[in-house]
C-alpha positions as CSV (number, residue, x, y, z in Angstrom):
1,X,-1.7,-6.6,-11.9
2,X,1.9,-6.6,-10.7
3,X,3.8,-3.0,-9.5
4,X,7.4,-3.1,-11.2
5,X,9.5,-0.3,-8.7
6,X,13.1,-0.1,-10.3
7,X,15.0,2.3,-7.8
8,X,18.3,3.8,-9.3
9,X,20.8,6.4,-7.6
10,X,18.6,9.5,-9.1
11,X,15.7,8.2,-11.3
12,X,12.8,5.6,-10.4
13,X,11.5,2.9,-13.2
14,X,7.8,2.5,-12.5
15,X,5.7,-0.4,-14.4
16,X,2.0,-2.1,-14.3
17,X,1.9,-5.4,-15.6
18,X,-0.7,-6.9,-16.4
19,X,0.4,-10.7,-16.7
20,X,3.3,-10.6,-18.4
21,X,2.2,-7.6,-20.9
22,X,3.6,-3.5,-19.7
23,X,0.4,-1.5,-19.4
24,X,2.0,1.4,-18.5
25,X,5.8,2.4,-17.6
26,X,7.4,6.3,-16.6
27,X,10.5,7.1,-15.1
28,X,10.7,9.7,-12.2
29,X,12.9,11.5,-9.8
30,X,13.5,9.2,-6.6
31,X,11.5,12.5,-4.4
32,X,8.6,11.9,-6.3
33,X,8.5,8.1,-5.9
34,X,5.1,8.4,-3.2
35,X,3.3,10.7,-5.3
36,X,3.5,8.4,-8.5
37,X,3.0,5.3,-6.7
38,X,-0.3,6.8,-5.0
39,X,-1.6,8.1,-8.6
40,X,-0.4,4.4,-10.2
41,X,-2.5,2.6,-7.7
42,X,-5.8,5.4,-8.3
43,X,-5.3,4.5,-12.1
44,X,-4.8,0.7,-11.9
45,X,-6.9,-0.7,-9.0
46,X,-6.1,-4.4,-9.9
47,X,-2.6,-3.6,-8.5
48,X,-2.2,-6.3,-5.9
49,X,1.4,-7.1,-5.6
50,X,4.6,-5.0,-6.3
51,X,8.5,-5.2,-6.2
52,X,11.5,-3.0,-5.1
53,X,14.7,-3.3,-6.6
54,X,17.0,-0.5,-5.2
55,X,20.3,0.2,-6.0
56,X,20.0,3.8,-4.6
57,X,19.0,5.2,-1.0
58,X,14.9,4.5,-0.5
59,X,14.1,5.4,2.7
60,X,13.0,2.5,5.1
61,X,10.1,4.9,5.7
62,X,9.1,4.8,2.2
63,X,9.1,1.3,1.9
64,X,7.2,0.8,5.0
65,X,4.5,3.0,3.4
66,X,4.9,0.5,0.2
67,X,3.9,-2.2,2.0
68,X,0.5,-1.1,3.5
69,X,-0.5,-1.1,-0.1
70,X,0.7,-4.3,-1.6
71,X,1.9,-7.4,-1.1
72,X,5.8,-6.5,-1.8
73,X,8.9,-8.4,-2.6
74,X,12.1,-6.3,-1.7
75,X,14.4,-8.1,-4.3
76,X,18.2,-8.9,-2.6
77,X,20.1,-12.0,-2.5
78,X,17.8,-13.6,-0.3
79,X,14.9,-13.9,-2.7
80,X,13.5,-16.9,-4.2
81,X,15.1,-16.8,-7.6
82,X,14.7,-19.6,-10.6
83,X,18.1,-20.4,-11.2
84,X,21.0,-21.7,-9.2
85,X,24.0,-18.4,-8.1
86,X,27.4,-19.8,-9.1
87,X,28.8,-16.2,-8.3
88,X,31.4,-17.0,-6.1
89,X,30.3,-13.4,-4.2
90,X,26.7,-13.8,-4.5
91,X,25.6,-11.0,-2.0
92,X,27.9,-8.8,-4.1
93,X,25.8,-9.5,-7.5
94,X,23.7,-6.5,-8.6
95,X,20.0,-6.6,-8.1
96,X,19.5,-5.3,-12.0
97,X,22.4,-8.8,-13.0
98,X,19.6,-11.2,-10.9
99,X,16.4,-9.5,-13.0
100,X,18.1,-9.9,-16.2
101,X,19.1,-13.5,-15.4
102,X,15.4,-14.0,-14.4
103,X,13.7,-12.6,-18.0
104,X,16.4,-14.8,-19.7
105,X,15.1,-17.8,-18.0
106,X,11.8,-17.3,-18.7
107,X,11.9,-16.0,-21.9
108,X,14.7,-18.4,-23.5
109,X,14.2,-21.4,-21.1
110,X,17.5,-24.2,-21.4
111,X,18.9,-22.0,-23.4
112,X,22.3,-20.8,-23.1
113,X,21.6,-17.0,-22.3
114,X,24.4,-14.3,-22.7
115,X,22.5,-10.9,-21.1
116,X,24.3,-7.6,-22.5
117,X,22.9,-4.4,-20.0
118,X,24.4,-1.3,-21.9
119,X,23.7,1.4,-19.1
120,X,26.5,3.3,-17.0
121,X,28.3,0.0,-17.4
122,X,27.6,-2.4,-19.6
123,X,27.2,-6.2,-18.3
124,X,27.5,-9.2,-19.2
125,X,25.6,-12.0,-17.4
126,X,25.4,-15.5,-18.5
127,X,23.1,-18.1,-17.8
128,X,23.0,-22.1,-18.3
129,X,20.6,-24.6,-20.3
130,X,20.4,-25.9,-17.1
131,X,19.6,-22.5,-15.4
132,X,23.2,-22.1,-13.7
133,X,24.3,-18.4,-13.3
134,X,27.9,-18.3,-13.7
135,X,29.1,-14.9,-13.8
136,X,29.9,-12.6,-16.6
137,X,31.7,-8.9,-16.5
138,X,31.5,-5.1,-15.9
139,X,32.9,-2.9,-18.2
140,X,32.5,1.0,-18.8
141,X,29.5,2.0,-20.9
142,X,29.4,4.8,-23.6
143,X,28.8,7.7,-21.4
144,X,31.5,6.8,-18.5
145,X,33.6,6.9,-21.8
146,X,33.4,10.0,-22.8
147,X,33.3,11.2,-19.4
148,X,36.6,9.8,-18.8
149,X,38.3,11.0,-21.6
150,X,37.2,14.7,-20.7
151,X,37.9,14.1,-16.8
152,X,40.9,12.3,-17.0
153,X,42.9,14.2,-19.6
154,X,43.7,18.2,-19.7
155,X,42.5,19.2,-23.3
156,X,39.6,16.3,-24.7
157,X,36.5,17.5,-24.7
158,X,33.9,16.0,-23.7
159,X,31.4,15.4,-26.3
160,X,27.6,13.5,-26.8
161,X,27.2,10.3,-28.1
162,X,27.8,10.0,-31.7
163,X,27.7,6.9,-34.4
164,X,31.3,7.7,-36.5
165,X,31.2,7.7,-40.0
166,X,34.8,6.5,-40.3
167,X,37.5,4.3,-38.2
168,X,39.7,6.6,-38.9
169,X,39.1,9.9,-37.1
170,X,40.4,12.8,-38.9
171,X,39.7,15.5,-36.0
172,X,40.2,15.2,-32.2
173,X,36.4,15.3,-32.3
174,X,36.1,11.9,-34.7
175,X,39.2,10.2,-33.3
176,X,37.3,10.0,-29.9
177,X,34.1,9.3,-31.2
178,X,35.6,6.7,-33.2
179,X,37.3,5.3,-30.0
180,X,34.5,5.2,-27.6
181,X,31.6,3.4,-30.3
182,X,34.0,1.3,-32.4
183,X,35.6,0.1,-28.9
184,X,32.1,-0.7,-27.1
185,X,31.3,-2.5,-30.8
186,X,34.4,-4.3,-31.0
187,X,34.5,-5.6,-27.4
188,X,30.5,-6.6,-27.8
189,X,31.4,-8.5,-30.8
190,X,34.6,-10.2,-29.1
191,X,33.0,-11.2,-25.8
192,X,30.2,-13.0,-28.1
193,X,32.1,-14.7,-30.4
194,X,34.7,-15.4,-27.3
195,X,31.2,-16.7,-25.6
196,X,30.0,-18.8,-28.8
197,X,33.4,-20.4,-29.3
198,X,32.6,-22.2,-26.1
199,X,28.5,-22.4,-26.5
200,X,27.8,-23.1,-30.1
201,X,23.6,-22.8,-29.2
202,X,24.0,-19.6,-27.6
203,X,21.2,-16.3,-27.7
204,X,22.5,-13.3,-26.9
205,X,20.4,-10.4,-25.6
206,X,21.1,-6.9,-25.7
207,X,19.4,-4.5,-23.5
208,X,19.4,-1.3,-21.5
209,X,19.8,2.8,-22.4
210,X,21.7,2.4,-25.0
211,X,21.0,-0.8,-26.7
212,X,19.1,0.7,-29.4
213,X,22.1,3.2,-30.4
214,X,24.4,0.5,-30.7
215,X,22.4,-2.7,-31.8
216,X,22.4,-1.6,-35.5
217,X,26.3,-1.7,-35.1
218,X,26.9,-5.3,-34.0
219,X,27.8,-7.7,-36.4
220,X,26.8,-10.4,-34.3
221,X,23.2,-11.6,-34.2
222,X,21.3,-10.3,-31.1
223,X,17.6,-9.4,-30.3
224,X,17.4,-6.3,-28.4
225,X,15.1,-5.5,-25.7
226,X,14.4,-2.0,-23.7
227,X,12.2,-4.0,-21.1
228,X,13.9,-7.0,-20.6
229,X,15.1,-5.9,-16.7
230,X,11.8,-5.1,-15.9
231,X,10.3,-8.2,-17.4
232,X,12.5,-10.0,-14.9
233,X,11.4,-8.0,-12.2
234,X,7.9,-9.1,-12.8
235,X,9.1,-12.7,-13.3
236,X,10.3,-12.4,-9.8
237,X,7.0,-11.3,-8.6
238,X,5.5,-14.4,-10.2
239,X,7.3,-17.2,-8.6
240,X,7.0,-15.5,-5.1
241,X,3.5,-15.5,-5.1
242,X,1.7,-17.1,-2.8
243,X,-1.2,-18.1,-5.2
């Protein structure tokens, strides 16, 4: 059984694997990390290896603690990885861009891979047939919307996330709900049919916090998947195992 740790700025990801099925997956406050670790590992005894991605501020201290328990993989740009980085900035590339480049591999292997992460941002990564990364974008996702809207202007409000009924908006409410969701909808749309005009086999996956809010919206044909970053991460444990 494989330890999936997905360390963001605030919250924790924690998973158990068992091959490549989820047996069990919570997310936590990042001060509680220890404690849910130590009552995973009473729960699931087969735990034998584990893996940190962290975009946020673990403490050395509590990976070193980490590590007398399993046999750990600290995920950076280092790692052993099944596909080759084209980024030209490959240091720079986000631990949660290398797991979702990872699942696609696996799961769609020489297949042309377009990975869409709707979280605070919303990424696009795209992988080769051949397993070349080449890049993608970054973009702001439905919450930094709204946020910005209310932040960055004097009178907006700033409102909760909200499928419009119309294009038009015939309220100051509606005409921002309608330009947040339609925008995110239209720009998903246009970067996949922009990515298809070039790729005619292409699968597109959609992922992340908000994929299931917005994947009844596309037009375009997707499959979406909640646990695709942490399938990668577990991927990742796979081909660095020793056995």
């Amino acid at each position: 059984m494989n330890l999936i740790i997905d360390v963001g700025n605030t919250f924790v990801k924690l998973a158990v694997f068992e091959g490549d099925n989820i047996v069990c997956k919570k997310s936590i406050e990042l001060k509680f990390i220890l404690k849910h670790i130590d009552l995973l590992k009473k729960e699931y005894k087969s735990i034998k290896k584990a893996i940190i991605s962290s975009v946020g501020k673990l403490k050395t201290a509590d990976v070193d603690d980490i590590k007398k328990f399993f046999d750990l993989v600290h995920l950076d740009s280092e790692t052993k990885l099944p596909f080759i980085n084209c980024y030209e900035t490959p240091k720079t590339l986000g631990l949660d861009r290398i797991a979702l480049v990872c699942a696609a591999i696996q799961q769609f292997p020489k297949s042309n891979v377009l990975v869409i992460d709707a979280g605070t941002c919303i990424t696009y990564d795209f992988v080769t047939s051949d397993s070349n990364y080449l890049g993608g974008a970054i973009s702001p996702g439905v919450r930094m919307r709204y946020r910005s809207l209310h932040n960055l202007t004097a009178n907006l409000p700033l409102l909760e996330s909200e499928i419009p009924k119309s294009i038009i908006g015939n309220s100051t409410n509606n005409s921002i709900h309608s330009g947040v969701i339609f925008g995110i909808l239209n720009e998903i749309d246009g970067v996949i049919c922009q990515y298809k005009e070039k790729y005619k086999d292409l699968t597109v996956i959609l992922t992340g916090g908000d994929a299931n809010f917005l994947s009844k919206q596309l037009k375009s044909s997707i499959f979406a998947n909640s646990n695709f970053l942490l399938e990668g991460l577990n991927y990742i444990i796979q081909i660095n195992s020793n056995e």
